[in-house]
N, C-alpha and C positions, 0 to 999 in steps of 0.2 A: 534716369532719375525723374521720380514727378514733380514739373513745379506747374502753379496755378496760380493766378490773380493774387492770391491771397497771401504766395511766398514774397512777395516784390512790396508789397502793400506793407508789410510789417516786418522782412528785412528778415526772416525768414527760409527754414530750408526745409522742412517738409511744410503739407499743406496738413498738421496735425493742430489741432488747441484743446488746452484743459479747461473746461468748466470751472467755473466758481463756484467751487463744493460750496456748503453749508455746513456748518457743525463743526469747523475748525481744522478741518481734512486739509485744505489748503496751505497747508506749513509751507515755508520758504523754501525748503531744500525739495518739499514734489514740485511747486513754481520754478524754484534753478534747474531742477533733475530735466524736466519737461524742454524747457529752453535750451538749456546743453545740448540736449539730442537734438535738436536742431525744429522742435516745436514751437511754439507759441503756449507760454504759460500763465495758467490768472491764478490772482488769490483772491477767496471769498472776504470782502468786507462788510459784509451784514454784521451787524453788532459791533464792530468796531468803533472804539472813540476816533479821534481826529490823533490821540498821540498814537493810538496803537495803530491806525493806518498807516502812519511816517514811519513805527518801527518798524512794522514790516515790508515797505517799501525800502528802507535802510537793510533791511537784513536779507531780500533778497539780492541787493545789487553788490552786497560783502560778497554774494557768492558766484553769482554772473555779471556779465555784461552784455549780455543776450536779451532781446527784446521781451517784455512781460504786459501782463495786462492788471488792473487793479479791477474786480469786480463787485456792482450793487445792485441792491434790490428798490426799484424805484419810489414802490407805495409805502417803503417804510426809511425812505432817505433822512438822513441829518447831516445837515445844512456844514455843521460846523467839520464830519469828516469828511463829506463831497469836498468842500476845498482844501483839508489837507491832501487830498488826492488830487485835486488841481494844482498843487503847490511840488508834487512831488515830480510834476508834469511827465506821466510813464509811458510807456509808448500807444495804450490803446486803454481807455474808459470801458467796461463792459456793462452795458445796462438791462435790467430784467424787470418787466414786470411792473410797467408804467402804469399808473391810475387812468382812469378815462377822462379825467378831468386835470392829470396835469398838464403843463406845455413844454412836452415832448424836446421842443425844437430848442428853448431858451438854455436848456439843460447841454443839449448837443454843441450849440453855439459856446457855450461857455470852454468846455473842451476844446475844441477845435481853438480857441483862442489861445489856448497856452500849449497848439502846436500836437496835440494829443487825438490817434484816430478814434474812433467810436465804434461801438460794436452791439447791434440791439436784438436780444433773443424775441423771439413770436411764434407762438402755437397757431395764427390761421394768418390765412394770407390778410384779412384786414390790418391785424396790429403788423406786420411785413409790410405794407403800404404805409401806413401813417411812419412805421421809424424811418424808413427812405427817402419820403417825401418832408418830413424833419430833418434831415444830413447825415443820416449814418451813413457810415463807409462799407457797414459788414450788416447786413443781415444774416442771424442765424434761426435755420427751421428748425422748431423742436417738436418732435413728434411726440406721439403720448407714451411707445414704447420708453422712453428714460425713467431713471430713478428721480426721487422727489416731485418736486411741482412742475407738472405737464396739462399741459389741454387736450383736445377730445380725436388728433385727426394723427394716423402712422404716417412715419418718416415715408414709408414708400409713396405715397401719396402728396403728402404736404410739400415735401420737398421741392419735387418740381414745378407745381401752382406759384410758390413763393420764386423759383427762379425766377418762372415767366411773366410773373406781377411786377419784380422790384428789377429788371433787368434794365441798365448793366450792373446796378449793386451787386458785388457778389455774396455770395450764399456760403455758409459753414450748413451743414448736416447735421443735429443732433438729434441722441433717442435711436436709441439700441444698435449704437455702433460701438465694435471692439476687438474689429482684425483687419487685414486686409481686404478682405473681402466686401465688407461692410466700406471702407473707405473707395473700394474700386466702384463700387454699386452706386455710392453716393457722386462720384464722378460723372458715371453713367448718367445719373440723374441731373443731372445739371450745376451740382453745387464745385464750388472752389475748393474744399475740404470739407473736414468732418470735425465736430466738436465730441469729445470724452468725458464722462466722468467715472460710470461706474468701473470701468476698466480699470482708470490709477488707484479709485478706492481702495483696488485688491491689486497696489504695489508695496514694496517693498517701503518708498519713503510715507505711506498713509500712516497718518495718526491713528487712524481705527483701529478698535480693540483688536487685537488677533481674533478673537469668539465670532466678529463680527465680520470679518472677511472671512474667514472659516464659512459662513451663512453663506456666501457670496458664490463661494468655490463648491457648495454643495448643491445651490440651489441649479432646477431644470429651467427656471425661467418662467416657469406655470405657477411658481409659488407667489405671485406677486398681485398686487392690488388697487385698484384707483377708488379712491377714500378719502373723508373728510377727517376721520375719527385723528389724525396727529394734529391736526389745527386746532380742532375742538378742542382738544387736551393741552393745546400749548397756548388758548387763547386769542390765537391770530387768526385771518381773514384774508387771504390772500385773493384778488382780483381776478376770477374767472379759472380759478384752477384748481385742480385736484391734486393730489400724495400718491405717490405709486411707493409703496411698502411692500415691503415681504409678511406674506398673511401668516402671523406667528402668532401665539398664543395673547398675548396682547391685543392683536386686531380681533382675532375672534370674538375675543371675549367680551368687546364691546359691538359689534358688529351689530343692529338691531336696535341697539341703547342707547345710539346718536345724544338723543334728546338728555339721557341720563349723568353725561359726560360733566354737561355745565352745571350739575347741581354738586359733583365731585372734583373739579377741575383742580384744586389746590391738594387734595391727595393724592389724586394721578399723575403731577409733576414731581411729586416728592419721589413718589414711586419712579417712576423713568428715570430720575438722577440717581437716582441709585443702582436701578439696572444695569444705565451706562456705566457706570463707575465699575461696576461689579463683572462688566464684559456678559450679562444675561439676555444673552440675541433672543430669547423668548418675551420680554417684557420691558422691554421699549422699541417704539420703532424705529423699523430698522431700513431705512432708504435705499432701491436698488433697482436697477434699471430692470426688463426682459432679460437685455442680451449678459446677463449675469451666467446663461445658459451658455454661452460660448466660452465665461472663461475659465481654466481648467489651471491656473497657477498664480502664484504673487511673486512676484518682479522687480526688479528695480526698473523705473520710469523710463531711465534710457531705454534696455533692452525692448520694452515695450512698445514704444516708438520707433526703433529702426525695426521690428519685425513686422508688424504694421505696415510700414512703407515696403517694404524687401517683398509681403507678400503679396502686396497692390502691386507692385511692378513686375510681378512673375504673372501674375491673372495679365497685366492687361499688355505685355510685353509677348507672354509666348499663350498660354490659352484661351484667350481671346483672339488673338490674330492667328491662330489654328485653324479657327473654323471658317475665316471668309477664304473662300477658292479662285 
């Protein structure tokens, strides 16, 4: 069985964690499903009020008792559901996406008071440095392969830099991992595990439209794109990053029009909500990692998770130790 730093750390049986989708994918039962199988599960709290954090804190633990994570976006934090997340005291704060001008550390201190580990995504080894040297317990590398908001450098790459920057911090993996192979690799690389998202998108417990996972299962992985164009349309400004979407008729169509966005911004939301609504994977974006390209079915959360480990431990168990004589 593989276990790593990061099983003992968080109480833990594989060295697997869900992302804190966005968009509401993070329902309780893919958080429980995730956990049960012996993962490490978050839920997205971006947008959340302070009661809807509690409920869903409340409604993940009706279903487990298995360690979970509550997940934010820092540059767009409120005050009042950061501490119903503090209040709910869960086993690990996940943080993304710090301003340059907040103070990283007072935020971490705060957690760690009520007992609760920390966990800070970083696209370069700079912001890897500063959340480490702040107290997080977990640094995660995100490559630019993943879905939605990414920075400019591949997991293959990034990954190890940030081992050997933030070491002994351990290291999660994210950005374009979603088999075994991909978590043996990140092994190899130096991290303690590997962080998931577009994988559970296209399980069985995702809220996502069917139409929209369907996109998932069809796409080569080439179909995707690093773009401003869903920010623009949605208003927001995220802190040194870009949107990796699937290039659909949507993106196309502004593609070029950057500038044109803002003068239509209150049409083009209408329009999206209604796409979404409508399951029209052509005309809203549609968030998804590269490795979209390896996945080939929807799933329940479990099975995904133990095939993932099952196929890491056959790689590094019997064809790996094959080749040394």
């Amino acid at each position: 069985m593989i276990k790593t730093s990061i099983c003992d750390l968080f109480g833990i049986k594989y060295p697997i964690a869900l992302g804190g989708l966005g968009g509401g994918f993070t329902q309780p039962a893919m958080v429980a499903g995730v956990s049960d199988a012996g993962g490490f599960g978050a839920i997205g709290c971006h947008g959340m009020s302070a009661a809807e954090v509690t409920a869903a804190s409340m409604a993940i633990r009706e279903i487990t008792d298995k360690p979970f994570a509550l997940n934010f976006l820092m540059f767009l934090l409120e005050e009042e559901a950061f501490t119903a997340a503090l209040n709910q005291k869960p086993d690990a704060i996940a943080l993304a996406w710090p301003r340059g001008d907040q103070n990283l550390k007072s935020y971490i201190d705060r957690i760690h008071d009520v007992g609760s580990k920390v966990t800070l995504m970083a696209g370069s080894v700079k912001e890897a440095v500063r959340g480490a040297e702040a107290g997080a317990d977990v640094i995660i590398a995100q490559g630019s392969e993943g879905g939605g908001h990414v920075g400019w450098m591949a997991s293959m790459v990034l990954t190890p830099m940030v081992v050997d920057a933030v070491s002994p911090v351990p290291v999660l993996a994210a950005g374009g991992f979603a088999d075994g192979r991909g978590l043996a690799a990140a092994i190899a690389l130096g991290a303690a595990g590997v962080l998931l998202g577009t994988r559970f998108l296209a399980s069985e417990e995702s809220k996502m439209h069917p139409n929209f996972k369907k996109s998932i299962l069809e796409s080569d992985g080439h179909d995707t794109v690093l773009t401003e164009i869903p920010d623009l349309a949605a208003r927001t400004v995220w802190p040194g990053a870009m949107s990796r979407v699937q290039r659909n008729a949507f993106i196309e169509n502004w593609i070029g029009r950057e500038w044109e966005i803002r003068q239509y911004q209150r049409d083009i939301e209408l329009d999206i909500e209604i796409a979404r609504k409508e399951g029209d994977a052509e005309n809203a974006p549609l968030s998804f990692g590269q490795d979209a390209g390896l996945i080939k079915d929807i799933a329940p959360v479990k099975d995904i998770v133990i095939r993932i480990v099952e196929e890491a431990e056959d790689i590094i168990s019997n064809k790996l130790s094959a080749l040394i004589e």
